[in-house]
Legacy VTK file of the C-alpha trace (Angstrom):
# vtk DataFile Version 3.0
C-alpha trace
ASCII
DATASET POLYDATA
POINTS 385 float
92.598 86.481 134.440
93.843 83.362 132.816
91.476 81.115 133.797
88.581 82.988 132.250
90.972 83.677 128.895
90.811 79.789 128.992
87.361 79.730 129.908
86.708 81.747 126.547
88.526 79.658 123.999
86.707 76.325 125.635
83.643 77.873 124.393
83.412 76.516 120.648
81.168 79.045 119.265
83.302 82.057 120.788
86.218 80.453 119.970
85.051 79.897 116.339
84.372 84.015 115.998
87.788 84.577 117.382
89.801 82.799 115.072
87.370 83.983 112.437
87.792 88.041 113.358
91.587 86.963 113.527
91.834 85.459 109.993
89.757 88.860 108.483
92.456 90.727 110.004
95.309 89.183 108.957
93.562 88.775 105.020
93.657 92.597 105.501
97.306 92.896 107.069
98.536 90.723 103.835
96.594 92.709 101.019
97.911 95.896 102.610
101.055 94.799 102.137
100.283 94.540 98.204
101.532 97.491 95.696
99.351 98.270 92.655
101.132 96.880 89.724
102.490 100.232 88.380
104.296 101.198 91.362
107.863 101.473 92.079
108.542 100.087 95.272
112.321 101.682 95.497
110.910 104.967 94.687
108.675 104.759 97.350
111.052 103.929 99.969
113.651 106.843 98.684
111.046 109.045 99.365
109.910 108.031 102.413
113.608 108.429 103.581
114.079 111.220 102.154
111.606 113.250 104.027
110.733 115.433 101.067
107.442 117.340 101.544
107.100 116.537 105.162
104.470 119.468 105.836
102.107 117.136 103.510
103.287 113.717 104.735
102.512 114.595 108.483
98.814 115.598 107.110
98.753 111.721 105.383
99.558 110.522 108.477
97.196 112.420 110.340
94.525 111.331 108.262
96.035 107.501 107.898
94.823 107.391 111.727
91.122 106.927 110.903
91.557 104.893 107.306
93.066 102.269 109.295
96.224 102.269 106.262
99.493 104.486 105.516
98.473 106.650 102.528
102.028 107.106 101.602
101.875 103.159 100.302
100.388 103.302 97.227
98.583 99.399 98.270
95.083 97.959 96.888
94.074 99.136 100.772
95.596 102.421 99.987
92.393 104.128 100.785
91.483 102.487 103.536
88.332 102.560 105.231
88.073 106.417 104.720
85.211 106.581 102.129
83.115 104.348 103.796
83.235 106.496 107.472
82.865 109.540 105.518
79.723 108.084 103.156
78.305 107.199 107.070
79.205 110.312 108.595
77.463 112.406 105.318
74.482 110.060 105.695
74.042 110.405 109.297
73.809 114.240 108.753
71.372 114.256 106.170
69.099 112.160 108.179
68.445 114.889 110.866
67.995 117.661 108.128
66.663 115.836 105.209
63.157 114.529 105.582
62.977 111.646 103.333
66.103 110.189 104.948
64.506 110.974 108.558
61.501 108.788 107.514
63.550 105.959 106.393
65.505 106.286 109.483
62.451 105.695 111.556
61.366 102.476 109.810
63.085 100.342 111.820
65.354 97.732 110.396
64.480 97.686 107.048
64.672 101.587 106.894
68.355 101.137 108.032
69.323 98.521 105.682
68.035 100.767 102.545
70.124 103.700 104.227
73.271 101.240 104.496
72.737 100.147 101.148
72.496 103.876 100.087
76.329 104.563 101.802
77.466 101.846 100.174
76.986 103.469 96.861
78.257 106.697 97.924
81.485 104.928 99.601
82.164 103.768 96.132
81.053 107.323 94.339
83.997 108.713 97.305
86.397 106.197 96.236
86.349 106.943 92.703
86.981 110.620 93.762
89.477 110.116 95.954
91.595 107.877 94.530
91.758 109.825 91.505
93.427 112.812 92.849
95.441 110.447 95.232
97.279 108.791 92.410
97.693 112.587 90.614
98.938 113.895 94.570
101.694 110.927 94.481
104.480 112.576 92.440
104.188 115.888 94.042
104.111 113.658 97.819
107.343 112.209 96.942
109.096 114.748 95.258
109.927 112.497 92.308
108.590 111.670 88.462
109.453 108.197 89.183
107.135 107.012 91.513
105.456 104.744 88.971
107.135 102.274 86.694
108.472 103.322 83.086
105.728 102.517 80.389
102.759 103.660 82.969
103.681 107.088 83.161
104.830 110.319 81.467
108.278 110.702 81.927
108.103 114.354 82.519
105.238 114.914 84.756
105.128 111.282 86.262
101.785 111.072 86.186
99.973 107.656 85.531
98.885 107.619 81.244
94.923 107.580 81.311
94.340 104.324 80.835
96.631 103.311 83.860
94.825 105.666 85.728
91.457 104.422 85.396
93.045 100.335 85.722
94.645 101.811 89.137
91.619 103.662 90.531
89.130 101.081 89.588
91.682 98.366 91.614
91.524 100.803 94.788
88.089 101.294 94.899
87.597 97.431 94.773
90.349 97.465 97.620
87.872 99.837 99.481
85.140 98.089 98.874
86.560 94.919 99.969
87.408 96.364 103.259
83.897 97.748 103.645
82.680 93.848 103.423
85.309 92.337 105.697
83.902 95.067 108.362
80.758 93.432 107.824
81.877 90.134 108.099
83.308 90.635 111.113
80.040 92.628 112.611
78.019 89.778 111.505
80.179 86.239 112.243
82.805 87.359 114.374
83.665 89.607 117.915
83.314 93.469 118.238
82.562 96.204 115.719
84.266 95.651 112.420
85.057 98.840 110.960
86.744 99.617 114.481
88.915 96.450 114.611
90.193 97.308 111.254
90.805 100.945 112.337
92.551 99.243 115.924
94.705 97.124 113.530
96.075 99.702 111.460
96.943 101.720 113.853
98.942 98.357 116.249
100.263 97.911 112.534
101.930 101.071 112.988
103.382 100.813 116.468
106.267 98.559 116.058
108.512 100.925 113.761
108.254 103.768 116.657
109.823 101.078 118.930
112.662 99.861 116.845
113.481 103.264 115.858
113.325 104.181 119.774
115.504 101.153 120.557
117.890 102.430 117.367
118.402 106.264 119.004
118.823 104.199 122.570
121.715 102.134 120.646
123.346 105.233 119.014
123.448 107.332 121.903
124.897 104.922 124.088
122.339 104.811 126.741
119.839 106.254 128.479
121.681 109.564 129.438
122.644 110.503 126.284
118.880 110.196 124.437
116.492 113.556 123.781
112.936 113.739 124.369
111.506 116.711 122.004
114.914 118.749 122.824
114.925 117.698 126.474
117.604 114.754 128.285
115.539 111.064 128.611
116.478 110.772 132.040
114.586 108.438 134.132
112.860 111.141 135.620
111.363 112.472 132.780
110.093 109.012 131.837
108.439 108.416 134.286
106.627 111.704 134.152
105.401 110.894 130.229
104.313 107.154 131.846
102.892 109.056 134.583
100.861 111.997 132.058
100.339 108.648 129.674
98.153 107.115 132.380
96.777 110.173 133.256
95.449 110.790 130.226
94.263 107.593 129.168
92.445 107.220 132.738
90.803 110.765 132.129
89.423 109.694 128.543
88.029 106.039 129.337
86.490 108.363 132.674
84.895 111.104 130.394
83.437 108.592 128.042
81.591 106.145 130.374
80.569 109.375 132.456
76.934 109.125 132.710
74.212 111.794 134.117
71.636 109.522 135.393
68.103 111.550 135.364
65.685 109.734 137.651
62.286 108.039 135.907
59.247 106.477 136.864
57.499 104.497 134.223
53.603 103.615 134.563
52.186 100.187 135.772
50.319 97.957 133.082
48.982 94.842 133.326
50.518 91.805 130.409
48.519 88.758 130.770
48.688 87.640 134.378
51.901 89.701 135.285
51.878 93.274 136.347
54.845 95.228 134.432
56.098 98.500 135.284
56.062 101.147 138.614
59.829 100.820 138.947
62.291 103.558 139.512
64.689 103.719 137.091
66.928 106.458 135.356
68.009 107.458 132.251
71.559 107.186 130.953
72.681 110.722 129.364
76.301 110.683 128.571
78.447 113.515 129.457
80.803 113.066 126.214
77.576 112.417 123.905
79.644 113.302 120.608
82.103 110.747 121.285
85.111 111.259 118.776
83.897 112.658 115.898
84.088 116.320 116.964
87.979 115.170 116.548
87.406 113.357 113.409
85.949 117.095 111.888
88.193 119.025 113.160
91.573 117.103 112.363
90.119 116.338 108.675
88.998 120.288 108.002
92.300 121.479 109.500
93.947 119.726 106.543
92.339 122.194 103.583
94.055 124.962 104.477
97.352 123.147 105.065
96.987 121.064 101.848
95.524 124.477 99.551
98.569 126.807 100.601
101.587 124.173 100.346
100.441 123.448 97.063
100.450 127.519 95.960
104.278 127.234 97.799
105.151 125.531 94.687
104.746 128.710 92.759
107.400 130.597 94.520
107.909 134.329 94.224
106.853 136.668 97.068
103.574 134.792 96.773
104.568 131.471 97.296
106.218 132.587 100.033
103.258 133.653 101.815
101.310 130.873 101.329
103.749 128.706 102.247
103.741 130.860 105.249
99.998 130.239 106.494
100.457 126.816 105.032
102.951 125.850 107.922
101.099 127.346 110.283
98.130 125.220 109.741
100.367 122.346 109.403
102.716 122.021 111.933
100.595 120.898 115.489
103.282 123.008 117.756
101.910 126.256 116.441
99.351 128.620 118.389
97.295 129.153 114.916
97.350 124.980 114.496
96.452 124.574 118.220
93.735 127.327 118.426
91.911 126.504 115.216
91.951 122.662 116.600
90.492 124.086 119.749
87.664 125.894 118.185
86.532 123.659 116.100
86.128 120.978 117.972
83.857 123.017 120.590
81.917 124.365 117.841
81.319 120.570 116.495
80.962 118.593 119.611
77.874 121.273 119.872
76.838 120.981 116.039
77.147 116.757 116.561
75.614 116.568 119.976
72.363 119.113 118.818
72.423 116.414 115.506
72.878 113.458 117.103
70.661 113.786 120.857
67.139 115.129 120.288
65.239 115.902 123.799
62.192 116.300 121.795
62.149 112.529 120.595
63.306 111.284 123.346
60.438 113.089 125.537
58.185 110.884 122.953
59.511 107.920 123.210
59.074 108.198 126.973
55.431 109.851 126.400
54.892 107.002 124.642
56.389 104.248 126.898
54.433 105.662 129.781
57.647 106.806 131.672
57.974 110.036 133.177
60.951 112.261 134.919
59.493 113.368 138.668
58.790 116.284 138.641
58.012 117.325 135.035
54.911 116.847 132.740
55.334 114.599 130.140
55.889 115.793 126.377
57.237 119.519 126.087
58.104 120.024 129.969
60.322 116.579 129.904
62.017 117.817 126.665
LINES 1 386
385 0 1 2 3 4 5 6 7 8 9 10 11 12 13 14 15 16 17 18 19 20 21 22 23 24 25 26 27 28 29 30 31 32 33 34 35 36 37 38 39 40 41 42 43 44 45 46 47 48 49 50 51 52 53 54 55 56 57 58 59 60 61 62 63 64 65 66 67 68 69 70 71 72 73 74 75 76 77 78 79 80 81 82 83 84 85 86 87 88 89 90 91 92 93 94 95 96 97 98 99 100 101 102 103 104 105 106 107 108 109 110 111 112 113 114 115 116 117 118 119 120 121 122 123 124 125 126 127 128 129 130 131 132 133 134 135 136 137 138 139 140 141 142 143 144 145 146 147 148 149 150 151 152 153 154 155 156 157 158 159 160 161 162 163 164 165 166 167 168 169 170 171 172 173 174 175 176 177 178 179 180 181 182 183 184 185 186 187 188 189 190 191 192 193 194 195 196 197 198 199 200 201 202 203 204 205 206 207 208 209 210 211 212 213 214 215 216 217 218 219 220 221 222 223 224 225 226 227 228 229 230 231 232 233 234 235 236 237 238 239 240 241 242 243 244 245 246 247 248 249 250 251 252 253 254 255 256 257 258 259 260 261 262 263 264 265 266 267 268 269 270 271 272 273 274 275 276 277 278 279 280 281 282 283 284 285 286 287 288 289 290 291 292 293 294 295 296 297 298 299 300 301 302 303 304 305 306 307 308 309 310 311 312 313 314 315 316 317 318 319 320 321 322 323 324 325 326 327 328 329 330 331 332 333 334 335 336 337 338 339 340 341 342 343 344 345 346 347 348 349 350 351 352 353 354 355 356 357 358 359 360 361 362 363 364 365 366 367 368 369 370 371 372 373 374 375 376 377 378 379 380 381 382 383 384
């Protein structure tokens, strides 16, 4: 394995797009890092501490998994990567129900560039949006007026003054939009799929402070016998069954998604110049998991509405903020049966709505038609579909 990890960097034009898809990563690591100018920094991490409003923080985490950022920093990134995924995801949609869209769609390449271009305008149409309400959300997040500096806010409300407002949404959106163009970079002059390396680097970003606060409870409870698991003892016992489920799991996901029903073909014999192409057996590919993630991606992201609507009617208190506050826990908090059940419906009813969206026999019993490739034992056109 470490011969062919030197092998790699001997290659200078590999070795060139490594460093390169290092060095957009770490630009992005270092502006994350970077508070918008009317922030207070000790607010932030008084907050954070304090664990006020944690039914609405464990939502911002939820969703800082696929913005590839923490949206309790209040950063230049502090969007993330969100809009854009979302402008794609809205985009790919309307191109199986919309029929101008479809028809760009089939151009080719330049049909696909005038679609990107398209969700690049959205993306920043999202951020606008988004980061609007995100900088109104931040005093109610944190439980405190002072979350941004004296002179940029009102002192009773703690919301930004208007002209703040617009200075600090107009610097996120350019932190989006940034983002969006060092995932293209990286697609274009260095290794892998940009937009997920930044998503992968967010989350590794993320994994050190679980450690040291593991090795911190280790410390304080004076070894590995004294330590809890979710209520249970951390013997070594039950470690090694969460290694043991870890692996499991992780075995049974990479399994599902390169599972593969191969259909058998046959494609027609035609003559190219002197060579005779064609009359080989092949198959085609059909995944089993053909919506990938984004069944997930749906469900997780709609399950926040509820939560989100009903803790904010909590503030109102009485017998009806009660309630609300109520069914807003319920659709917050993952270890209930509501939380669990809703998750579990939803993402059956997407992975259908995605996979009837995303794989269409009928075009793909064209394609072959056209191709001059058949399935044994089926007509071309309608019977192959």
């Amino acid at each position: 394995m470490f011969e062919k990890i030197r092998v790699i960097f001997t290659i200078p034009e590999l070795r060139r797009k490594i460093f390169l898809t290092l060095l957009l990563l770490a630009i992005f690591r270092v502006g994350y890092q970077i508070n918008l100018p009317m922030v207070n920094p000790d607010e932030i991490q008084i907050g954070d501490a304090s664990g006020t409003n944690d039914a609405l923080q464990a939502l911002l985490n939820q969703a800082a998994i696929f913005s590839a950022s923490d949206i309790r920093q209040i950063t230049i990134f502090g969007l993330g990567i969100m809009p854009y995924i979302s402008a794609s995801i809205i985009f790919q949609l309307l191109a199986s129900v919309w029929a101008p869209l479809e028809k760009l769609q089939k151009e080719g390449e330049s049909g696909r560039k005038k679609i990107n271009e398209y969700t690049r305008y959205a993306t920043i149409g999202l951020c606008i949006f988004q980061s609007w309400f995100y900088l109104l959300a931040m005093p109610t997040i944190f439980g405190s007026s002072k979350i941004f500096l004296d002179g940029f806010c009102d002192p009773g409300t703690g919301h930004l003054y208007l002209q703040w407002q617009i200075i600090a949404v107009f610097i996120m959106t350019c932190g989006t939009a940034f983002l969006m163009w060092l995932g293209e970079q990286i697609d274009a002059y260095g290794i892998g799929n940009g937009i997920s390396l930044l998503i992968m680097a967010g989350i590794l970003a993320r994994m050190p402070l679980p450690v040291i606060q593991l090795y911190k409870n280790f410390h304080d409870a004076g070894g590995l016998s004294g330590m809890k698991i979710s209520g249970g003892d951390a013997s070594l016992v039950n470690l090694m069954m969460l290694a043991a489920l870890f692996f499991a799991v992780v075995t049974g996901v990479v399994f599902i998604t390169l599972g593969q029903r191969r259909i058998p073909s046959q494609s027609a014999k035609h003559v190219r110049g002197r060579r005779v192409m064609g009359g080989m057996r092949q198959y085609l590919p059909i995944k089993v998991n053909q919506a990938g993630v984004m069944p997930i991606i749906f469900a997780s992201s709609l399950l926040m509405i509820p939560a989100w609507l009903f803790n904010s009617f909590r503030m109102n208190g009485g017998w009806f903020g009660s309630i609300c506050g109520t069914i807003g826990d319920a659709f917050s908090r993952e270890s209930m049966f509501t939380y669990n059940f809703c998750y579990i419906v939803l993402i059956y009813f997407f992975c259908y709505f995605w996979t009837a969206i995303t794989f269409n026999p009928k075009d793909m019993a064209e394609n072959l038609k056209r191709n001059g490739t058949i399935i044994r034992g089926h007509r071309p056109g309608k019977r192959t579909a």
